[in-house]
N, C-alpha and C positions, 0 to 999 in steps of 0.2 A: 504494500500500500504506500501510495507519496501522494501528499500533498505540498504541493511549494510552499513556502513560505509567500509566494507574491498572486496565490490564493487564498489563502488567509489574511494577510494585509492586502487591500485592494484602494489605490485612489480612487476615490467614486464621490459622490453628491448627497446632499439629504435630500429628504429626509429619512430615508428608508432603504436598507439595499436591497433585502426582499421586494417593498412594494414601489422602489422607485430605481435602483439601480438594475434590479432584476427583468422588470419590463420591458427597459430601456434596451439592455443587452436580447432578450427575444428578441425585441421589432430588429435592432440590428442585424439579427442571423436572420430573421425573415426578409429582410431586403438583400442577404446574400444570398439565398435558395431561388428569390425572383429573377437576380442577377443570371442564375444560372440555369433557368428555364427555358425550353424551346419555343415558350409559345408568348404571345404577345399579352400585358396585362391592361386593363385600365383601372380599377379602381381597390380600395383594401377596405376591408371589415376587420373591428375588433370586440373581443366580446370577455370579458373582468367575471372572474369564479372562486367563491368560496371566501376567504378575507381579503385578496387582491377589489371584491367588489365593497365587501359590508367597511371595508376601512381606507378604501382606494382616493377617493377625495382626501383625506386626510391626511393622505400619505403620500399626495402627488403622485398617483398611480396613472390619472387620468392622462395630465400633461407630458409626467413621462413615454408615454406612450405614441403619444403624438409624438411627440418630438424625436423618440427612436424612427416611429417612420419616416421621420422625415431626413433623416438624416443622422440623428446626433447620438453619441455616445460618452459616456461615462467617462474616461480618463479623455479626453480634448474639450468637455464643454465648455462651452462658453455662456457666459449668463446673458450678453446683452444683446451675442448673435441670435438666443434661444426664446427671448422675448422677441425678438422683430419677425423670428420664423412663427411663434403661435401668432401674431397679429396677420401676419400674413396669410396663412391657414385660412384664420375664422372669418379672412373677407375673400378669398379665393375657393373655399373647399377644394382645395388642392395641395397635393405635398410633392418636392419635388428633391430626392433623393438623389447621389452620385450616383453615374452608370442607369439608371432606369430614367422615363421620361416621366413629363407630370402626371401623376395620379390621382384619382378623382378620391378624396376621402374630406367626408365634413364632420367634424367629431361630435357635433349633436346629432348627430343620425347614424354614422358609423361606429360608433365607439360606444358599448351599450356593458351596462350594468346587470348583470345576471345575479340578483340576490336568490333566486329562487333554485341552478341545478350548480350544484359542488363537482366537480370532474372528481373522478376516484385516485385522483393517483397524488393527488397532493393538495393544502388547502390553497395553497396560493394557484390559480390554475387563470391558462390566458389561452382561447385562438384565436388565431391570425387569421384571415381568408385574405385573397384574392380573386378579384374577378373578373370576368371581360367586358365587355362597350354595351353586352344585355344585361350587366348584371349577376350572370352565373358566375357562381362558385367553381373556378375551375383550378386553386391549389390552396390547401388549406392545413394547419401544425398548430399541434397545441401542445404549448411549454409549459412548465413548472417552475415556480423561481424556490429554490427550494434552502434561502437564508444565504446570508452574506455574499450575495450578488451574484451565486449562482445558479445555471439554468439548465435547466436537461428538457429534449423534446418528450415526447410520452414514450417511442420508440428506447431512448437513453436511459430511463426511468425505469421500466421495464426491463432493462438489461442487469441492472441491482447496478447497487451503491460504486463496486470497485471497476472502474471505466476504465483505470489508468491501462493504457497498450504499450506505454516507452519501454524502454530499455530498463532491466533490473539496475536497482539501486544496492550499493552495499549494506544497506540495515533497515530492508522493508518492515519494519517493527508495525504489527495491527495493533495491537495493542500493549497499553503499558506494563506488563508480565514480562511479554518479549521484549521491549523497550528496556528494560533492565535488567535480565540477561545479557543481551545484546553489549549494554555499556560494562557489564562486568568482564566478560568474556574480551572484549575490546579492549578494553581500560580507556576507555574514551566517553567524554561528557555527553550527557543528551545534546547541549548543543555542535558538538563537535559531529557526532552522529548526524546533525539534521545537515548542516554545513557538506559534509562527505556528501549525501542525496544530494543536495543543488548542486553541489559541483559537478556531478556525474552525468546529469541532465544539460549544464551549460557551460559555465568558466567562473572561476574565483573573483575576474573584475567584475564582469557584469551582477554576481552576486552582490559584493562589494557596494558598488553604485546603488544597485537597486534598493538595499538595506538603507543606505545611507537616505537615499529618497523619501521613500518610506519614514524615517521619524523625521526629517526636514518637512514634511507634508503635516502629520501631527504638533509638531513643537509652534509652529506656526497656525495651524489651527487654535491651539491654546491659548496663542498670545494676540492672536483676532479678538477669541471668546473674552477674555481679561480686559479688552480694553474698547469694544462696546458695548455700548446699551440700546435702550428703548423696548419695545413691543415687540416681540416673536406673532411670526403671521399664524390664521387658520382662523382666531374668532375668538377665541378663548380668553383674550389682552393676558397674555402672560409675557411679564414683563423678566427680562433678561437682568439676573442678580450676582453675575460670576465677576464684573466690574465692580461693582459697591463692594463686595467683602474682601474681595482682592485689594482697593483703597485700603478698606480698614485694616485689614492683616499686613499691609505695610507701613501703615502708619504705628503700629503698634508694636514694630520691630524696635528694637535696641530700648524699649521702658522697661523693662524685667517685672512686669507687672502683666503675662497672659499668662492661662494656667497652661499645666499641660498638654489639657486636651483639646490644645488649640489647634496641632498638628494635624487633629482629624477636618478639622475647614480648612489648610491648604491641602489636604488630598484632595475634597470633594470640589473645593474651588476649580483645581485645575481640570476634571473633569466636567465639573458641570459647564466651563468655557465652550468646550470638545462640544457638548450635545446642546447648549445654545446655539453654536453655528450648524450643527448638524440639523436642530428645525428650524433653523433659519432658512435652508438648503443651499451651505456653504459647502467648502471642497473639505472634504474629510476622507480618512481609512478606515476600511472595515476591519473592526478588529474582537471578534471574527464577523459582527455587521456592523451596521450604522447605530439603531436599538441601543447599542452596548458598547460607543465605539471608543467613550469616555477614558474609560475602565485602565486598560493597557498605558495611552498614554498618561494618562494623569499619575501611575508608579511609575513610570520611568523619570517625571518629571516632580516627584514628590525624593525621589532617590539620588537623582542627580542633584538637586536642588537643598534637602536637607540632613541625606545619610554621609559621613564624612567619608573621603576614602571613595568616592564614588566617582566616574570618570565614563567621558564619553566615547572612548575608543572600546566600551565592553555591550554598550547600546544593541551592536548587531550578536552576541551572545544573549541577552534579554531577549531579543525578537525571535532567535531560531529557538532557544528553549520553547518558548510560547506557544512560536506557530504550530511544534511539534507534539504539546497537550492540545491545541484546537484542531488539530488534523485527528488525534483521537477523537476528541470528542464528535467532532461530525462524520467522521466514519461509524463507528458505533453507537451511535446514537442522534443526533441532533443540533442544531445551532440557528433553528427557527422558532422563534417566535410562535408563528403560528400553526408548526406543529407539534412544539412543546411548550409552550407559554415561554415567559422568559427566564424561566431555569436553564432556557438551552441558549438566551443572548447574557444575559450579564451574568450569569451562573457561570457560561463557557468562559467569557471575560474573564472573570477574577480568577478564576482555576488558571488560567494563561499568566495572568499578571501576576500572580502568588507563585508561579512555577520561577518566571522569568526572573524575579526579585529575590527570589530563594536563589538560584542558578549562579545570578551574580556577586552575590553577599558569601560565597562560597560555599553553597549548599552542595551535595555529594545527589548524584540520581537518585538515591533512594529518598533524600528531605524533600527535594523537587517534588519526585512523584506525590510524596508526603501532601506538600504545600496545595500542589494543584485539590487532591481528594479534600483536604480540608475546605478550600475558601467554596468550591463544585456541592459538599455535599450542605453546607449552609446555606443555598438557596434553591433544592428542591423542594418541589409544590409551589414554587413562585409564579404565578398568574400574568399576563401579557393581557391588562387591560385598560388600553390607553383614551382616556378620556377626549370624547369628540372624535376618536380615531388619531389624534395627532401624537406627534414622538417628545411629547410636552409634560404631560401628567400623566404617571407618577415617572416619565422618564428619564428626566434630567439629573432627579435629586435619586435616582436608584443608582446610579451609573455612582453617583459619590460615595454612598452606602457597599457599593459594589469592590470599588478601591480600597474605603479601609478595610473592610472583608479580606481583601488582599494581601496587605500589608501583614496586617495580623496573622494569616493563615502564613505567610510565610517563616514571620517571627517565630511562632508555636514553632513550625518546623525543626529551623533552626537549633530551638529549644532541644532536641531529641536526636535520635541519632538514626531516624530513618522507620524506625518500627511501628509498627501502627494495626487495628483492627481491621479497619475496614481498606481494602485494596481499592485506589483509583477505577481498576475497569470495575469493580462493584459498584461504587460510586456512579461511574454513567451508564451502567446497566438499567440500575434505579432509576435514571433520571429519563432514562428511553422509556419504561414502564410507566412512572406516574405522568409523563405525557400523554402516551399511549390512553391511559384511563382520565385524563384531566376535561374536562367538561367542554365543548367546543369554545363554549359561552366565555372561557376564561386562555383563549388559544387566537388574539388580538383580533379578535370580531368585532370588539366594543360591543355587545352584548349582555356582558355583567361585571360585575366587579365594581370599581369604583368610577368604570364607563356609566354605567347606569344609576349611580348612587349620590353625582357630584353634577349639580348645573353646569350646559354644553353651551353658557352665553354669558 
């Protein structure tokens, strides 16, 4: 089993990666399949299934949409080209993609909300159609966004979870049992392990580079979110709070008068930034989605920032430890939302960032492993019930709860010497089950929880 590391961190947009970056990426591959068709198109149909529909406004599912077909994708957006293209849309009903010619698509009539049939194969579920100058339906694919901005057709979906066709890697680890064997037998770190796979797959610089991208895209998200304010959009007037507490925790530096438990508001500061911008639909990393994307950076940035001895040339060891607990966790289990509530987005989070922060504090594989089971198994049964649908309430201030979870779970770690009850792959075993059994109502429908419990005006 591999998953990259630049599959788990992904540059992408909010506010959503399941329901805005995942979309986005469908309509793309659907305008590659048209590309490659014999036969002449004129116009597209899209049609929104299961919480891509009941949460899809919410989550800029709609827009995204449009906007893949018309062109645009995820890692090039642009904000002010992607405004002038919907404007143009809603007075043209036409989209006009590279390689194909204008196509006829109006998204009040094209683009249709299906609250009523859930496709079986995933809750997040979307089809595409094309069709000709009458109208018919003559090519049609229905994809899955199935969490952290990825997408499998139903055909891909249907083939099970392990897709990967490359070339064997030297420490295919499924799961964390073999994962540590593997480093013992070795005598090499989980992240040295994970490091070996990318290599094998590419080259050391482009690794390099890309790692380093990767937290220059976060660190900078952070320091957007810290310095401004005002009203976060959807309706809600939830006003962006990672600027004011950020003021006062600097102003409050060098009095010797904060208690201790101040450290816990610059963790959550720095993450709540992260998911400010992320509903604001700034450029963010998924890590391992949007949901939860807070989480990772705000301990690299809480470590670097107030653990002594802490240095940036160990960043890209944080990141591969990480991404190679979130590669377990969505291989065996989950990292959606909405098909585990959010035990599988900021649950996966803090199991990453407790691994990573353990990893480089000089935690041994077996504390890592430790660290991840600890911060993962404190937020099973956690509900993905985001008020209005948007990535606002309870999301922002989870993602900061989610970090100290982190932090802490790494410490405990630390604490011990690797031994422990309950084993990681138990841990997400559990966490695939009580999904599995978790209520849909509470699986980001916005259907219950404190969706339904808390005024949506």
């Amino acid at each position: 089993m591999f998953l990259s590391v630049f599959e788990m961190f992904k540059v992408g947009i909010g506010p959503s990666s399941s329901h805005t970056m995942g979309p986005m990426v469908a309509a793309a591959r659907f305008l590659d399949k048209l590309r490659a068709a014999p036969f002449a198109v004129h116009g597209l149909r899209a049609s929104l299934h299961g919480s891509l529909a009941f949460t899809g406004v919410g989550h800029a599912t709609d827009r995204a949409t449009v906007l893949g077909l018309a062109g645009f994708v995820p890692e090039t957006y642009d904000h002010e080209k992607a405004e002038a293209a919907l404007a143009e849309i809603a007075k043209t009903h036409r989209v006009t993609p590279d390689g194909l010619p204008a196509l006829q698509f109006d998204p009040s009539r094209d683009l249709v909300f299906d609250y009523d049939e859930t496709l079986p194969g995933h809750a997040n579920g979307m089809i595409l159609r094309a069709t000709d100058a009458q109208g018919d339906v003559i090519l049609q694919e229905v994809y899955y966004s199935v969490g952290g901005g990825f997408v499998l057709t139903e055909a891909e979906l249907a083939a099970g979870k392990d897709t990967d066709e490359g070339a064997p890697v030297p420490h295919p680890f499924k799961s964390a049992a073999e994962m540590l064997e593997m480093a013992k037998k070795s005598g090499r770190s989980i992240a040295d392990m994970k490091r070996a796979n990318e290599v094998s797959r590419g080259c050391a610089d482009s690794l390099e580079k890309g790692v380093a991208r990767i937290w220059q895209v976060m660190e900078d998200c952070i320091d957007r979110g810290l310095t401004s304010d005002g009203v976060l959009p959807g309706g809600l007037n939830v006003k962006r709070r990672a600027k004011n507490i950020h003021d006062q925790l600097q102003a409050e530096r060098g009095m010797n008068q904060s208690a201790p438990h101040t450290i816990n508001d610059w963790m959550s500061v720095y993450a709540m930034a992260v998911n400010e911008e992320n509903a604001a639909g700034g450029q963010v990393v998924t890590a391992p989605t949007n949901g939860a994307a807070g989480v990772v950076p705000a301990v690299i940035r809480y470590w670097l920032d107030h653990v002594p001895g802490a240095t940036r040339a160990r960043i890209p060891e944080f990141l591969l430890t990480a991404a190679a607990i979130g590669g377990l966790v969505k291989y065996n289990a989950s990292i959606s939302g909405a098909e585990a509530g959010c035990q599988a987005e900021v649950g996966s989070a803090s199991a990453m960032a407790a691994a990573g922060l353990c990893a480089v504090m000089g935690g041994t594989p077996e504390q890592v492993e430790n660290a991840a089971e600890i911060a993962l198994e404190h937020h099973l049964g956690m509900t993905c019930d985001p008020v209005k649908g948007l990535v606002q309430v309870p999301c922002i201030e989870r993602n900061g709860l989610g970090a100290i979870k982190a932090v802490s779970a790494a410490s405990l770690s630390l604490r011990g010497d690797g031994t422990h009850l309950v084993p990681l792959d138990a841990c997400i075993e559990t966490m695939r089950q009580t999904g599995h059994d978790m209520s849909e109502k509470y699986k980001e429908t916005s259907l219950g929880g404190l969706a339904v419990n808390v005024p949506n005006c």
